[in-house]
N, C-alpha and C positions, 0 to 999 in steps of 0.2 A: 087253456088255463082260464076260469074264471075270471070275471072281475074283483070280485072282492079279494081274490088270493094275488091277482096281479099289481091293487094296489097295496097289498101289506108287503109283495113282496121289494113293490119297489121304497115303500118308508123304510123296512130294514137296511137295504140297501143304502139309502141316503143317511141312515143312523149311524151306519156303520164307515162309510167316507169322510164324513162331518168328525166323527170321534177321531179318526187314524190322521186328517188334518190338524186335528186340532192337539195330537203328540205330539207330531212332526213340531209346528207351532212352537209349542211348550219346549223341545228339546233345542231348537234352533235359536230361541230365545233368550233361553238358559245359558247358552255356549255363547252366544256373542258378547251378553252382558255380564260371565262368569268373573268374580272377581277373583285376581289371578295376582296377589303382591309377590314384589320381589322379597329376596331371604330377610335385606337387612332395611326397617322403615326406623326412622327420627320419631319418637314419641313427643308429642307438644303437650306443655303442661296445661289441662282444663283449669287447674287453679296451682298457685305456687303456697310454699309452706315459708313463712320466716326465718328456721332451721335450718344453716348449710350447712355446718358440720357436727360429725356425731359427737358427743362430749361423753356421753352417758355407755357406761361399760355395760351395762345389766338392758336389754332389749326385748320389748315385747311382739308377736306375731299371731296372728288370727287369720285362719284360712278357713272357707267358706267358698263351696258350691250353690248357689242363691237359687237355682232350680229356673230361672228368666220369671220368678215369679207366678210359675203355674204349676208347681210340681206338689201344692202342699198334701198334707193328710191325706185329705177328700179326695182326691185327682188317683186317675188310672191314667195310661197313655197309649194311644192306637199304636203306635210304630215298635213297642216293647214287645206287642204281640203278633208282630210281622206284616201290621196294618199296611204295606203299600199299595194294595189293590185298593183297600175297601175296612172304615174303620170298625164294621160289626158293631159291636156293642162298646166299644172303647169313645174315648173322649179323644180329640182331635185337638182344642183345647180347654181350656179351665171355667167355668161361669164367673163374668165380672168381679162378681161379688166376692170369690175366692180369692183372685191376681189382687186385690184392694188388699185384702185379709193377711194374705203372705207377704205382701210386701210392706206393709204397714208394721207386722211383726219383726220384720228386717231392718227395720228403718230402727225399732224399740231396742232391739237386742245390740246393735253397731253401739247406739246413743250408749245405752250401759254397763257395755262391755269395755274397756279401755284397752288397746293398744297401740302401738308404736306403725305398726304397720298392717293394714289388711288387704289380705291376697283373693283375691273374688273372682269365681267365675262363673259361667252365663248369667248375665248381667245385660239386658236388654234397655237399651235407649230408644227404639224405634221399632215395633216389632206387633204385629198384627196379632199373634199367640199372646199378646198381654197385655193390649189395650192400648198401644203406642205408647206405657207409661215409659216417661224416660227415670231409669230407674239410679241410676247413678248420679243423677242431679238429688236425687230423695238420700242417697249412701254420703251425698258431699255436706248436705245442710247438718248430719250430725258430730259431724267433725271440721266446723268451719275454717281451724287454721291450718288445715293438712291440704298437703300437694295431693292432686287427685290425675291421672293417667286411663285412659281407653285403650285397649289394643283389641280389635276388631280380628275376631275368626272365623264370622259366621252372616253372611252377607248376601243377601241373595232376595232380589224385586218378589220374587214369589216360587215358591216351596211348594210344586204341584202336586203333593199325595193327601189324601189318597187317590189315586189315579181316575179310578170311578165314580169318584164324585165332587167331579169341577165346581161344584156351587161351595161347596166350603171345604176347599184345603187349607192348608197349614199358611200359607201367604207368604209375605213379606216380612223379613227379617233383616235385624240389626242387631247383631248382641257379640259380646267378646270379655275379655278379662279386663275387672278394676283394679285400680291398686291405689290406696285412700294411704300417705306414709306423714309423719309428724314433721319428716326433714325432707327439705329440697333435695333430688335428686340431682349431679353430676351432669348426668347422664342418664337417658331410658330410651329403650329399643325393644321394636319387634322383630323376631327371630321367625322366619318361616320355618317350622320344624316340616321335614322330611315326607316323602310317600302320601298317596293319594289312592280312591277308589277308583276302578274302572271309570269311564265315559260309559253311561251320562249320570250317571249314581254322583259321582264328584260333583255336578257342576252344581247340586243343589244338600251339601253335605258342609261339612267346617272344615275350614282352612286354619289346621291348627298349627297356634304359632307360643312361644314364649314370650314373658312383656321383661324386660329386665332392667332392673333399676341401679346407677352404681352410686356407692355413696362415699363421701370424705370422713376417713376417720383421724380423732384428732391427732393420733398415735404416727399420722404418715400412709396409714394404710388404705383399702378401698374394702367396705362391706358392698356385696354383690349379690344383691335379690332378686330370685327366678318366681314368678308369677306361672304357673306350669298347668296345663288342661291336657291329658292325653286323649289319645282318638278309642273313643266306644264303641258298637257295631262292628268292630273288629274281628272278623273271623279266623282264630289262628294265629291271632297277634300280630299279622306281617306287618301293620303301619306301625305299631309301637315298640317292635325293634326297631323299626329304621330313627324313630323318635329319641329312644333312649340311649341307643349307640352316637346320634346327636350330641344329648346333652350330656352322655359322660366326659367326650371332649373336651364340652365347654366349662364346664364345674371343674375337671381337673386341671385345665390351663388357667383356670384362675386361682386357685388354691398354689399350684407350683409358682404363680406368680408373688406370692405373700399375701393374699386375698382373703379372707373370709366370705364365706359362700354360706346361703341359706336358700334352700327350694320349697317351694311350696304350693298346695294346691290340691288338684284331683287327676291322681295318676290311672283311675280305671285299672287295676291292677294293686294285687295287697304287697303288703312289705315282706321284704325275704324272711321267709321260717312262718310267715302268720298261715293259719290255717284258714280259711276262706271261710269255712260254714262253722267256725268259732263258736257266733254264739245262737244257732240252730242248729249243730251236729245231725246230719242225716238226713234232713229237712230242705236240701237243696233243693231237689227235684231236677229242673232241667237245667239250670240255672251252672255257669262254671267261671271262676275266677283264677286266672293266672295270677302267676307271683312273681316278684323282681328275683330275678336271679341272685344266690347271696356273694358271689364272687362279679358283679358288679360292678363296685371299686375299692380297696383297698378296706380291710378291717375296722380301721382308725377310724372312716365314716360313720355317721352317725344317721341310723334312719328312726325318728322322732314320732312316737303315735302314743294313744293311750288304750291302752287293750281291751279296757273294761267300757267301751263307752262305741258302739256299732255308727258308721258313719256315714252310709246308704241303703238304702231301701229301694229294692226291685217294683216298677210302677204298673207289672201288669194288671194289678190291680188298687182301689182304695188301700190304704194304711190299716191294717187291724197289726197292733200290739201281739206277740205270740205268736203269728199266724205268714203276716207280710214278712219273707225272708227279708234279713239285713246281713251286712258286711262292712270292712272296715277298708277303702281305699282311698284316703284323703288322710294327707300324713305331711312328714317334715324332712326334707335330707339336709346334714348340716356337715359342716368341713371340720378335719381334727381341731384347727383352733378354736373350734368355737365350743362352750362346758355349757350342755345344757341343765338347766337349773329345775325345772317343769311342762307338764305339759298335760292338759286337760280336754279331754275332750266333752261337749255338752248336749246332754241329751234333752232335746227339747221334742218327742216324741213325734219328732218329724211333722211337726206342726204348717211349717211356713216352707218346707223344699225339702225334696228328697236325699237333701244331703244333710248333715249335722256339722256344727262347726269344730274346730280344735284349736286351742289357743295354745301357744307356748314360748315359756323366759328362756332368757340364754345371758353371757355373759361372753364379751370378744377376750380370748384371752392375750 
């Protein structure tokens, strides 16, 4: 053997040990520091509201996927198109100047939008993909006298994909569901919902949980708000049965208790009877969305959306209007007693996050 062939062969060699340690590394890192909470955590209030108890029969609610602030218009995402080796031509994450843009727009819309309660998810206080902005201290200044809550699903020192290129992976994350409400909660609790991906996929994936807030109404009763994120990247659905067979549990034991119940959020999955590719018929391509089963829970329930108004958009590529499939999976479950009055969804042409908001009235009866 040559020299020149003996020393390429031995740098391959040393490239190729150096990498396989530096997995090892990554996976054994990952595992010791995986955040692992138990089912049931105490929420502490980040700010308190003056409001202890409901007075007001007629309630408003606003749900909202914030995208961690990098998901707007402009933005594609490597991992959409199966980026864990290597992100091609995909964005990894957003340019500054876009995370400033979309969050700034989020900050505008909360300020002018009015409600009673806003149900938010990925929502990033510490988080490399967004600039460390902490983004729910910016959600709290628009609504100074409301009770503001964190429940953390997505935790993890560093997020090593793409695998093949250590110098700029995904990093360090901190982000989970907000919940911004006009009245002091009772009580709020994080609920570890159910099922997990294989090792080692899990140890750098969201540890999805429910935030739940209970409230005093004046009547004697307890209004009981689920803040809800379902698991994505789900192949087959297996973690969002075990999620949803959760929470019909718990939404029915509260209802049989004299309760009023509202859910809300981004179930990654459309509502029973909705047609997925609604409002692009044919146009799906590879793209496939399950639907909640309609036998679920009892008739009387009420699952709350606005038809006419698409509520995600698919990020394997920029936003074009017409062209970027959308879908409607961010919606409302509500309990027989409660008559909903409206509900609106708004189409801000996916401006600030790949999600759109949905706002809607209700009245406890």
């Amino acid at each position: 053997m040559n020299k020149a062939l003996l020393t390429t062969t031995k740098f391959t060699f040393a490239f190729v040990l150096l990498f396989f340690v530096y997995l090892i590394w990554v996976a054994g890192y990952g595992t010791y520091y995986d955040y692992q909470p138990v089912e049931e955590i105490d929420l502490t209030a980040r700010k308190e509201a003056p409001l202890k108890v409901i007075e007001d029969s007629t309630l408003s609610f606003l749900i909202w996927n914030m995208g961690y602030g990098g998901l707007g218009k402009e933005s594609n995402f490597f991992f959409d198109d199966g980026g864990f080796f290597m992100s091609g031509d995909k964005m990894i994450r957003s340019e500054e100047a876009w995370v400033d843009k979309n969050i700034q727009g989020a900050n505008d819309f909360i300020a002018k939008t009015p409600a009673d309660f806003y149900l938010l998810q990925e929502v990033d206080v510490e988080s490399k993909r967004s600039y460390f902005n902490n983004q729910l201290a910016g959600y709290e200044k628009q609504r100074p006298n409301y009770a503001s809550f964190f429940a953390q699903n997505y935790v993890v020192d560093r997020v090593p994909i793409p695998i093949f290129e250590p110098w700029q992976v995904y990093g360090q994350v901190n982000s989970g569901l907000g919940t911004l409400t006009r009245f002091q909660p009772k009580k709020s609790t994080r609920f570890q919902l159910p099922g997990k991906f294989e090792w080692p996929t899990r140890i750098f994936q969201l540890d999805r949980c429910l935030a739940v807030h209970r409230y005093e109404v004046k009547n004697g009763k307890e209004l009981v708000v689920f803040n809800l994120h379902n698991s994505a990247y789900d192949t087959g659905g297996f973690l969002k049965k075990q999620q949803m067979k959760y929470l019909q549990k718990k939404v029915s034991k509260e209802y049989q208790a004299g309760n009023y119940v509202v859910v809300g959020g981004d179930w990654n999955q459309c509502p029973p009877d909705f047609q997925f590719d609604k409002f692009m018929p044919g146009k799906a391509g590879v793209v496939v969305q399950t639907n909640i089963k309609k036998d679920y829970l009892p008739a009387d329930w009420q699952w709350v959306f606005d038809a006419k108004v698409p509520t995600n958009r698919k990020t394997s590529s920029s936003y074009v209007k017409g062209e970027s499939f959308v879908t409607l999976i961010d919606f409302f479950l509500v309990s027989p007693n409660i008559a909903v009055q409206s509900v609106q969804g708004y189409d801000l042409d996916f401006d600030y996050s790949d999600h759109q908001p949905v706002r809607m009235e209700v009245t406890l009866k």
